[in-house]
C-alpha positions, 0 to 999 in steps of 0.5 A: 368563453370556451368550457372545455373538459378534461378527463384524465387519471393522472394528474401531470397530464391534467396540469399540462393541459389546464394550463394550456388551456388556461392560458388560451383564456378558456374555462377547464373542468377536470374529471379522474374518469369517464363516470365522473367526467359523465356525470358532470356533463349532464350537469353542465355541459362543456363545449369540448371534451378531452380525454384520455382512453385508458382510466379506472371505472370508466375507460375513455372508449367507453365514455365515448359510447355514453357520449354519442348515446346522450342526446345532449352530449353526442353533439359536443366535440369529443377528442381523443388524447392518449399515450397508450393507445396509439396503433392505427386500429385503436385510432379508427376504433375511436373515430367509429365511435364518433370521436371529433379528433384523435392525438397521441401523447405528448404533442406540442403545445402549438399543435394540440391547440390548433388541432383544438381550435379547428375542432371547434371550428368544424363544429355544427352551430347547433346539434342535428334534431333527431332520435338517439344515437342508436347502440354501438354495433355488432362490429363496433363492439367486436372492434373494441373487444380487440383493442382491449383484449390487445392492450390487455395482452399488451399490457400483461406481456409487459408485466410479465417481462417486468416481472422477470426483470425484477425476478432476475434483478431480485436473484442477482441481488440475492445472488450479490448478497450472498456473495457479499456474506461470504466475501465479509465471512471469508475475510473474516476467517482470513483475518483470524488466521492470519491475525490481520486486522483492518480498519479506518479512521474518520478525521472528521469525527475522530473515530475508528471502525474496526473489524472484528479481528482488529478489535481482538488484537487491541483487546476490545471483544467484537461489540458492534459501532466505532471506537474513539481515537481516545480508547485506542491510544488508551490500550497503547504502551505508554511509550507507543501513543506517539503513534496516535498522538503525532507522527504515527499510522493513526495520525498520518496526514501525507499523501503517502504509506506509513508503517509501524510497529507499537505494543499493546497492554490487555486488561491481564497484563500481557503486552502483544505487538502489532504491526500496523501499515496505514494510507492517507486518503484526500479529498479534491483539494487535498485535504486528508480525510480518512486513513485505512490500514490493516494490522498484524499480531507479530508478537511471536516474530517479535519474540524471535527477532529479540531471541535473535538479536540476543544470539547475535549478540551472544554470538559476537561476544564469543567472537570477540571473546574468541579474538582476544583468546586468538590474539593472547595465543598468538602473542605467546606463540610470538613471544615464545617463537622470537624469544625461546627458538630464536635464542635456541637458533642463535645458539646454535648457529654461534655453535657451529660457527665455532665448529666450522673454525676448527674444521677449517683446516684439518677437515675440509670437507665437514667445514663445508657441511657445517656452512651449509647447515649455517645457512639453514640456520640462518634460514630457519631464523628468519621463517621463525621471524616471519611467523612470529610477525604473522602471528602478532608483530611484538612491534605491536605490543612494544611500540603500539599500534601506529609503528605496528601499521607503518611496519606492516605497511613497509613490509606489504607495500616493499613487497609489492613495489607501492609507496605508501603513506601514514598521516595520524593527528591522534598520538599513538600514547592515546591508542593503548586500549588493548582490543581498540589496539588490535582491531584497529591493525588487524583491520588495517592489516586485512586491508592492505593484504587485499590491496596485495592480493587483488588491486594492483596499486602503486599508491596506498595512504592510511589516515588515522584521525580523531572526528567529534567522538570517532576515531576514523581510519582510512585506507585508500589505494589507486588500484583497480577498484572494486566496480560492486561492493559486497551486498550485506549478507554477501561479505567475504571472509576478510570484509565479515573478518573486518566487520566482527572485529569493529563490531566488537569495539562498537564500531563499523566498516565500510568499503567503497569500490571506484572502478579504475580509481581505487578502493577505500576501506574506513573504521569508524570506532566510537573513542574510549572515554578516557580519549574522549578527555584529552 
């Protein structure tokens, strides 16, 4: 059975070759080093040796010296197997030296078998008697001073590059660290500004990390780990923890963005508002895994919103208060142009009817004058009528509201050569309500001066009719149409007229356009109660 010696520091490379070696039925011996693999040679010799060049304590170079300087051993096969050593002086080194054979690393198994074998092969039968291998010489050793002094340089060039890569890689680590420091502290300085808190939910665990700003703004200091979804809802307005609990930013489980403002009570009693945005993450199969979003104190845009909401509102009543006055005004100034100076006119247009019988004959030229001034009469009479009905028909006030839009219909659409029609199922004894009453007509009336002014219809149609609780008035023409309603914010002064009026009975009106087809303008008012009954 072959004995075969390896020599190698690494261990992979021994396992390599033993079980090559093995395999092909031989007994191996292993060595670290050349002064371990030296020292059981001369204790049992091998048939062949292989050993790598670069080792600890004894590097293979000189091992080889040994070797050939041992008179029982220089007639044993030295091989030469190595992955550091490669270029064609370092081969001719080892070969000088008295090596069998020279094979760089990694060969194929087939091929460091066979080169094996032959070397085995070309062995002499028996070592050649004689006096010791003499020294190495002078250009031996110079030639091996090289190779070392070369892979040296080699091996130092290598380090001293690895040595700036890792400096580099090193700087730009700290370089990246750095710039990591102060992104986190810059965003955390925005985040304190701005009152911008993030943070993100694991689904699995059932917990939040928050940032430092987000635990401020739900009142729970700047204490380092996760929170659960427990304490949060903890801190939420009773009213609020639906957000936590179902449907809200905190359980969001769609594959979309969710906002939404909640209250938050702190341990001294004050309640502040956030707003929060969140967005579902999923995993490959869709499955929800994490939510992350941000947060916002908004409690002071709260504030002003609610202060707004109320001037609105304190706006519109003195609108409505405004109305109501107006419409009292108008209805006395009506009352007293109708009553008072249309009497006063008919009294004197009787006056001078008389005055004109008696001139008749004997001054005929006064006669004339006093006609005249009749026909003024007769003309100041019926102006004194129409602002009277401009101010508030008193077929309002007398008849109610449905006669007060059929007259007023008659008249506009008289005017503008239209036919018209009024179609009602709500009786007209149920619209008495005196503000439902004159929102009502002062909307249809708004309604049917645009129609005048700006649609060139031939046709209008008015619906009054009861729908569930809502009383619904519809006012349609076959005009021109309107190609772009109003945008909100944008309203003329007639739509804003029409809007406060059924703002201030709570209720809305809406314009639809149908370029070449016309307009519709619907009131939407919620009934009055005792509607609500019949």
């Amino acid at each position: 059975m072959t004995r075969a010696l390896i020599v190698d520091d690494r261990q992979d490379n021994l396992y390599l070759l033993r079980a090559l070696l093995q395999a092909r039925g031989w007994e191996v011996e292993e060595a670290a080093d050349g002064a371990a693999a030296l020292e059981q040679a001369r204790r049992v010799a091998p048939d062949i040796v292989v050993s790598d060049l670069l080792m600890p304590v004894m590097d293979g170079y000189t091992l080889l010296r040994h070797w050939q300087a041992d008179e029982a051993l220089r007639g044993i096969p030295f091989v030469v197997y190595t992955a550091t050593y490669t270029e064609p002086q370092d081969e001719r080194l080892a070969l000088d030296l008295g090596a069998a054979a020279f094979a760089i690393k990694p060969q194929e198994p087939d091929h460091l078998a066979a080169l094996l074998d032959g070397v085995l092969a070309n062995r002499p039968a028996a070592p050649a008697a004689g006096p010791p291998a003499a020294p190495a010489d002078e250009g031996q050793l110079r030639q091996y001073s090289e190779v070392l002094v070369r892979k040296l340089e080699k091996r130092t060039a290598q380090l001293e590059e690895a040595n700036r890569r890792l400096e580099a890689d090193l700087a730009a680590r700290r370089e990246a660290e750095q710039a990591l420091r102060k992104s986190e502290t810059d965003l955390r300085l925005a985040q304190a500004r701005a009152n911008i808190g993030s943070w993100e939910l694991d689904l699995a665990q059932g917990t939040i990390t928050a940032s430092d700003e987000m635990r401020r703004l739900i009142g729970r200091g700047a204490a380092a780990g996760p929170l659960p979804l427990a304490e949060l809802a903890a801190v939420l307005h009773p009213a609020d923890r639906w957000a936590v609990e179902a449907g809200g930013v905190w359980s969001l489980r769609e594959p979309r963005a969710g906002r939404q403002q909640v209250r938050v009570r702190h341990g001294d009693g004050a309640t502040t508002w956030i707003e929060c945005r969140a967005e579902t993450e999923f995993d490959a199969a869709g499955t929800p895994v994490r939510v992350s979003g941000t947060a916002q104190d908004v409690t002071e845009r709260q504030f002003l919103m609610e202060r707004l909401a109320d001037s609105n509102d304190q706006l519109r009543a003195l609108a409505a208060r405004m109305d109501r006055l107006r419409e009292e005004e108008s209805s006395r100034l009506s009352r007293e142009l109708h009553d008072e100076l249309g009497q006063a006119l008919a009294g004197l247009k009787l006056d001078l009817a008389t005055l004109h019988t008696r001139l008749g004959a004997v001054e005929p030229g006064l006669a004339e004058r006093v006609r005249s001034m009749q026909s003024q009469i007769d003309e100041m009479v019926r102006t004194t009528r129409d602002i009277a009905r401009r101010l508030r028909p008193r077929v309002l006030d007398d008849l109610g509201v449905l006669p007060a839009i059929e007259a007023q219909a008659a008249e506009i659409c008289r005017r503008m050569g239209a036919r018209y029609e009024l179609v009602s199922d709500v009786d007209n004894e149920a619209l008495v309500e005196p503000a439902l009453a004159t929102a009502v007509f002062r909307v249809v009336q708004e309604a049917l001066t645009n129609i005048a002014r700006h649609a060139g219809a031939t046709r209008v149609d008015i619906a009054v009719q009861r729908q569930s609780d809502l009383l619904t008035v519809e006012v349609r023409d076959n005009g021109k149409g309107m190609a772009d309603p109003p945008a909100p914010g944008r309203a003329t002064l007639g739509l804003l007229g029409m809007q406060e009026r059924a703002a201030a009975i709570g209720g809305q009106v809406t314009v639809e356009g149908f370029p070449g087809k016309g307009t519709v303008v619907t009131l939407r008012v919620p009934l009055p109660r005792q509607m609500e009954a019949v």
